[in-house]
C-alpha positions as CSV (number, residue, x, y, z in Angstrom):
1,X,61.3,-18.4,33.4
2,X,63.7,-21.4,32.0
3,X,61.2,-21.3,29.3
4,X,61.6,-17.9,28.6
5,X,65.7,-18.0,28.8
6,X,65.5,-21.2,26.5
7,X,63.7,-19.6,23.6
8,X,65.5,-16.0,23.9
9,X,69.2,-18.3,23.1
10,X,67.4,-20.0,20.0
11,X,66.1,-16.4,19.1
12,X,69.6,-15.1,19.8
13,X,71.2,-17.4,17.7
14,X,68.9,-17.4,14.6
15,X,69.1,-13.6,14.9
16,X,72.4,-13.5,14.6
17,X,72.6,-15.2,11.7
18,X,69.4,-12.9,10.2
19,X,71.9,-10.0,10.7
20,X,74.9,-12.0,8.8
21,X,72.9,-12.5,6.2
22,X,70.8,-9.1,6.0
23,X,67.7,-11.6,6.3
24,X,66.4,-9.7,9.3
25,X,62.5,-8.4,8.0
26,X,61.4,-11.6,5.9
27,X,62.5,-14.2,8.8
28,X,60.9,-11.9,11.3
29,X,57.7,-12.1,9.1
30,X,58.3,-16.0,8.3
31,X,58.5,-16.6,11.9
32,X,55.2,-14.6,13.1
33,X,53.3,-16.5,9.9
34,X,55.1,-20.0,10.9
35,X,53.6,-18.9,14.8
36,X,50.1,-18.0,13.3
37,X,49.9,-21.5,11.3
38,X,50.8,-23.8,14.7
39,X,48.1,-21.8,16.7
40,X,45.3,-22.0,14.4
41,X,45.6,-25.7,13.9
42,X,45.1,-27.8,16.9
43,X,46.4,-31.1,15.5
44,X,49.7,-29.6,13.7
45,X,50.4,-28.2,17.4
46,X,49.7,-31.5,19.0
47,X,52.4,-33.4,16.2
48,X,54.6,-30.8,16.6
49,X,54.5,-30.9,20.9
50,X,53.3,-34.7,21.5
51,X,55.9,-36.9,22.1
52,X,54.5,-39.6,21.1
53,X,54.9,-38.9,17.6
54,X,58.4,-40.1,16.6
55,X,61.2,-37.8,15.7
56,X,61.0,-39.1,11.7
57,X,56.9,-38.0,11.9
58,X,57.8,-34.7,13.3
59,X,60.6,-33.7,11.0
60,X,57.9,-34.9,8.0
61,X,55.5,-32.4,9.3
62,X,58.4,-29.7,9.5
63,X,59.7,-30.3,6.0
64,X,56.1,-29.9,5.1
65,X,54.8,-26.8,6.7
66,X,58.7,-24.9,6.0
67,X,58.0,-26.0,2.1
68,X,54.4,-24.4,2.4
69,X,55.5,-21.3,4.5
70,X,58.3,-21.1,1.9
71,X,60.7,-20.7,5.2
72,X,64.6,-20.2,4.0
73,X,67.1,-23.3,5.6
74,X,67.8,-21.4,8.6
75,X,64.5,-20.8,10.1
76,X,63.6,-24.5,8.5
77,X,66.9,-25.7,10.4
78,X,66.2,-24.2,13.7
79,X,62.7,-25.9,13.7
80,X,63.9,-29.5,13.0
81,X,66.4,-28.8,16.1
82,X,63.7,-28.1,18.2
83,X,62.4,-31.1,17.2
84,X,65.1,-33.0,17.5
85,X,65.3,-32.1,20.9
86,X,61.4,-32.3,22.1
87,X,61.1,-28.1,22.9
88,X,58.7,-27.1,19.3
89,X,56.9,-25.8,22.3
90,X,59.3,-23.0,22.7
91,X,58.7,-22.0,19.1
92,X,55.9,-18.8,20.4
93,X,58.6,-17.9,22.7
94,X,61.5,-18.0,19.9
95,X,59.5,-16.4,17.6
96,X,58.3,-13.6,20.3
97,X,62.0,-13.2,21.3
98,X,63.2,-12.8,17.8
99,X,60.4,-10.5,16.9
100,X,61.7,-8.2,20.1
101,X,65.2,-8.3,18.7
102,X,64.2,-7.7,15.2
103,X,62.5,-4.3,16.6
104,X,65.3,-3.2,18.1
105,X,67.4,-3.5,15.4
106,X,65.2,-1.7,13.3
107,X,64.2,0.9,15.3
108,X,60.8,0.5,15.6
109,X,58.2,-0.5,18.7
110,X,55.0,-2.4,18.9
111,X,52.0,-1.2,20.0
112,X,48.1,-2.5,20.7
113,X,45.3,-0.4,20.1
114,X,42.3,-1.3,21.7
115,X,38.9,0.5,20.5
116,X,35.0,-0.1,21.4
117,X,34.9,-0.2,17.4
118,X,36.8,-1.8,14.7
119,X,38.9,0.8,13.6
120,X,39.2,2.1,9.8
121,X,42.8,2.4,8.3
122,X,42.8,6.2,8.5
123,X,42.1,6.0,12.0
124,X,44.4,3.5,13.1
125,X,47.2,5.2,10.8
126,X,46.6,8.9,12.6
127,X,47.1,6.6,15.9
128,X,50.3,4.9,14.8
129,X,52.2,8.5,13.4
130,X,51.1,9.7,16.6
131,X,52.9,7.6,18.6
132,X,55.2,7.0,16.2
133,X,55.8,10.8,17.2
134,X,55.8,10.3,20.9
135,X,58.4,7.0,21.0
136,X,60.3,8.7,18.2
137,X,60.3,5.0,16.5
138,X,58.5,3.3,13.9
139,X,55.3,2.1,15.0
140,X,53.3,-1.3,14.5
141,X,50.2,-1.8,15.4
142,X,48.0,-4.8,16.4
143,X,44.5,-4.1,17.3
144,X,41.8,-5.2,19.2
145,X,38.0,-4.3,19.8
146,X,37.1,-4.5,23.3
147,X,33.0,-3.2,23.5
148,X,33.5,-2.8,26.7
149,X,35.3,0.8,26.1
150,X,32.2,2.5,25.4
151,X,34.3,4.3,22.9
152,X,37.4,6.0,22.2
153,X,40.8,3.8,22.4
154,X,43.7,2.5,25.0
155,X,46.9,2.2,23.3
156,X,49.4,0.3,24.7
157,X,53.6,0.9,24.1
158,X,55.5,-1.0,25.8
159,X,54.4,-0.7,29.9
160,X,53.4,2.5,28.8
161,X,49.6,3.1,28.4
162,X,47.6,6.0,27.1
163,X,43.9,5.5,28.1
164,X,41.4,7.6,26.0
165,X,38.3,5.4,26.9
166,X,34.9,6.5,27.5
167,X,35.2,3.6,30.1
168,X,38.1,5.4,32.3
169,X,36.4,8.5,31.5
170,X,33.2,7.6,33.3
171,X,35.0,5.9,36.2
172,X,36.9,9.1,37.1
173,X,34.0,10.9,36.7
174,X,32.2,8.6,39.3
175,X,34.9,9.2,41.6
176,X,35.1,12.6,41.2
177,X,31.2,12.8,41.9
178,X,31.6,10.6,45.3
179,X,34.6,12.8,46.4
C-alpha cells in the first residue's frame, strides 16, 4: 500500500508537468516502453534495484537506456531521482499510475481481451468500438490467449467483466443440467 501511495506522488508530479507542457501521449508511451525494457532484461532490473551498485553506476545505466529510449529531461529526471533515492523499484508503479492519469485525461479506458485464439485486427477492432460504445470512451486494448476458453472471449473494463466464453457457457449449462 506505501508502495502504491509512493509511486502515485512521482506519477502525480511528472503528470503535472506532461499537462504543462502538453507532453501528455508521448511520455505516457515513453514510460510503458521505458517499463517494457526493465522487465524484459533481468540484469538492467537488477542494476537499476540492487543496491549494491553505487549511485554513479546507476545514473550511467539511466543516462544510457533514457539516450536509447530517446526519453525527454523530465521522464530522464524523474528516473535519476529514483535513483538517487534507492526506489527504481517503484518505476512499474509510477509508470502504471501515470498511465491511469493519462487515461483519464484523455478520455479513454483500458481494456483486456482474453480469447481461446489469437485474435485478427478486425476482430479485436469490432471488440474495442464495441465497448468503446458501451463505456462511451476511447478504448485500448491489450490481449491475451487463454486456450482454456474453449472459444469466444472475456473482456475485461475496468471491474467490469463481460464473459462470452465457451468455458462459462458450459459451466452454466452444467449447472443448469444438475438443477
Amino acid at each position: 500500500m506505501i508502495m502504491g501511495s509512493i509511486a502515485r506522488r512521482y506519477a502525480k508530479a511528472l503528470f503535472a508537468l506532461a499537462v504543462e507542457t502538453g507532453r501528455v501521449e508521448p511520455w505516457s508511451d515513453a514510460l510503458l516502453a521505458l517499463e517494457q525494457a526493465v522487465a524484459a532484461s533481468p540484469d538492467l532490473r537488477d542494476v537499476l534495484s540492487n543496491p549494491v551498485y553505487s549511485r554513479e553506476q546507476r545514473r550511467a545505466i539511466v543516462e544510457q537506456l533514457a539516450s536509447a529510449l530517446r526519453l525527454d529531461p523530465e521522464p530522464t529526471n524523474l528516473l535519476f531521482l529514483l535513483g538517487d533515492r534507492n526506489r527504481l523499484t517503484y518505476l512499474s508503479g509510477v509508470v502504471d499510475a501515470f498511465r491511469e492519469l493519462a487515461d483519464q485525461k484523455l478520455g479513454r479506458v483500458r481494456a483486456k481481451i482474453t480469447s481461446a485464439v489469437p485474435l485478427d485486427v478486425a476482430a479485436a477492432q469490432a471488440i474495442a468500438d464495441k465497448l468503446s460504445q458501451a463505456t462511451r470512451a476511447k478504448v485500448l486494448l491489450d490481449r491475451a490467449v487463454d486456450p482454456a476458453l474453449l472459444g469466444g472471449v472475456v473482456a475485461q473494463v475496468g471491474s467490469l467483466v463481460y464473459d462470452g466464453s465457451v468455458r462459462t457457457q458450459l459451466e452454466d449449462l452444467r449447472k443448469t443440467l444438475k438443477q
